[in-house]
C-alpha positions as CSV (number, residue, x, y, z in Angstrom):
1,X,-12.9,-17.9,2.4
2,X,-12.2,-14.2,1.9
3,X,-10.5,-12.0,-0.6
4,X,-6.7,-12.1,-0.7
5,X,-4.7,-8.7,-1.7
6,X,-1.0,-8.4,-1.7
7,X,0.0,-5.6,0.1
8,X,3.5,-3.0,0.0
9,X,4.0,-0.3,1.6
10,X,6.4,2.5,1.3
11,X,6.9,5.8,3.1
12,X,8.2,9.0,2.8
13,X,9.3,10.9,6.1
14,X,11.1,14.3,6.8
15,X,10.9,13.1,10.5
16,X,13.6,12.1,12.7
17,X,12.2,8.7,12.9
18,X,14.1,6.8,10.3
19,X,11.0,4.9,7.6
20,X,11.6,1.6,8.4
21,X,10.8,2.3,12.0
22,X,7.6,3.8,10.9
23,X,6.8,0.2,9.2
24,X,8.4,-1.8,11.9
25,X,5.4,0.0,14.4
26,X,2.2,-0.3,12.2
27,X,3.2,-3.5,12.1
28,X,3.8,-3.9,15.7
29,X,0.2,-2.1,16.0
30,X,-2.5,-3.8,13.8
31,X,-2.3,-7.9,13.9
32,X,-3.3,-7.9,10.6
33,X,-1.0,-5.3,9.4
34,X,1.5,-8.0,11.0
35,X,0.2,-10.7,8.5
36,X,0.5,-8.7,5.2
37,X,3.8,-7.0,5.0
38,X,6.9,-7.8,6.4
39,X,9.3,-5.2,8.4
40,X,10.3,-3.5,5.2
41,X,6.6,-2.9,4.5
42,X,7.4,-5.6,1.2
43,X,4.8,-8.5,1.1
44,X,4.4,-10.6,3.7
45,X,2.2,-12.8,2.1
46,X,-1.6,-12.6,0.6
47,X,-3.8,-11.3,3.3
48,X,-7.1,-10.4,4.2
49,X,-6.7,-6.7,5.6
50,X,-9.9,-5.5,4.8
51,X,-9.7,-2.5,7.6
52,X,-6.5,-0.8,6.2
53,X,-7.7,1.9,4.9
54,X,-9.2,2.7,8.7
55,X,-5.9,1.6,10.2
56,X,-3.6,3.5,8.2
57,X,-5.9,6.7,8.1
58,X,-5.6,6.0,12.1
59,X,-2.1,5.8,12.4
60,X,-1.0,8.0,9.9
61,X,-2.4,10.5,12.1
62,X,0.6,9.4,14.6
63,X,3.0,11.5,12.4
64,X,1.3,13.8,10.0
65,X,4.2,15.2,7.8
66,X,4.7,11.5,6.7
67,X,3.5,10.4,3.6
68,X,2.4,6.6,3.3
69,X,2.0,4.7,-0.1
70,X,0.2,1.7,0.1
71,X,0.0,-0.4,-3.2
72,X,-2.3,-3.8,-3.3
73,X,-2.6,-6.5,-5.7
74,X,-6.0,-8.4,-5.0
75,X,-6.7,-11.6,-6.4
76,X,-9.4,-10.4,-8.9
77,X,-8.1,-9.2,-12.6
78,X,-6.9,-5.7,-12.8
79,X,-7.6,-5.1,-9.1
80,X,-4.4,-2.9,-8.7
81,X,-4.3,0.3,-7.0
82,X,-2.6,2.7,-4.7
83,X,-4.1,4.3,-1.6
84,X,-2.1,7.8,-0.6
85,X,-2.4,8.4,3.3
86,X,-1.0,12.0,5.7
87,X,-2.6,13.0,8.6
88,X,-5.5,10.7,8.9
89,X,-6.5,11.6,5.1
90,X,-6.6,8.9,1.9
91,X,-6.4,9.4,-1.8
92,X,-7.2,6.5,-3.8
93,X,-5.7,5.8,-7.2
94,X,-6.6,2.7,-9.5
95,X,-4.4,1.2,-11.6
96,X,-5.4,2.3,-15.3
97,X,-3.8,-0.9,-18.3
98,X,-3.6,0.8,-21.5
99,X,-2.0,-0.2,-24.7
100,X,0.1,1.0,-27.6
101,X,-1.1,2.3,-30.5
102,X,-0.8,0.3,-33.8
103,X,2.2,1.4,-35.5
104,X,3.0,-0.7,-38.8
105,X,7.0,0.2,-38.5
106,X,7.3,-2.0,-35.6
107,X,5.5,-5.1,-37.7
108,X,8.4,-8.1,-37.8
């Protein structure tokens, strides 16, 4: 069993390494990494990553000035989120629903 999360990454580099190539090696690094998104750090599939935050605190210390955005999905209502990582350090951000305000002009 486990607890599936759909995973995407995205990254923001002023290094001469172009971003995909970035992807392309955590990929080529962590097996499970591998498993979750795909060389252009879209969704591979559900997975069960549960050491990403390590991993990417780990090997975003392999090029400090870039800035990694990982986003997940998990299978569990509302469990949506995005985990900020540069030079081995994380920032967590949940995903926050809110709705409009009642407004009787926009009744039909």
């Amino acid at each position: 069993m486990g607890y599936y999360t759909y995973f995407d990454l995205e990254v923001e580099s002023n290094t001469d390494q172009d971003n995909s190539e970035l992807i392309e090696a955590l990929v080529n690094t962590y097996e499970e990494a591998r498993c979750a998104i795909d060389d252009d750090g879209h969704p591979y599939d559900e997975a069960k990553w549960y050491d990403h935050q390590d991993n990417m605190k780990e090997f975003s210390k392999l090029f400090p000035i870039a800035l990694f955005s990982l986003s997940g999905e998990g299978e569990e209502q509302g469990d949506i989120w995005v985990e900020y990582y540069q030079n081995g350090k994380m920032q967590e951000a949940m995903a926050k629903i809110t709705y409009e305000e009642f407004d009787v002009n926009k009744l039909k």
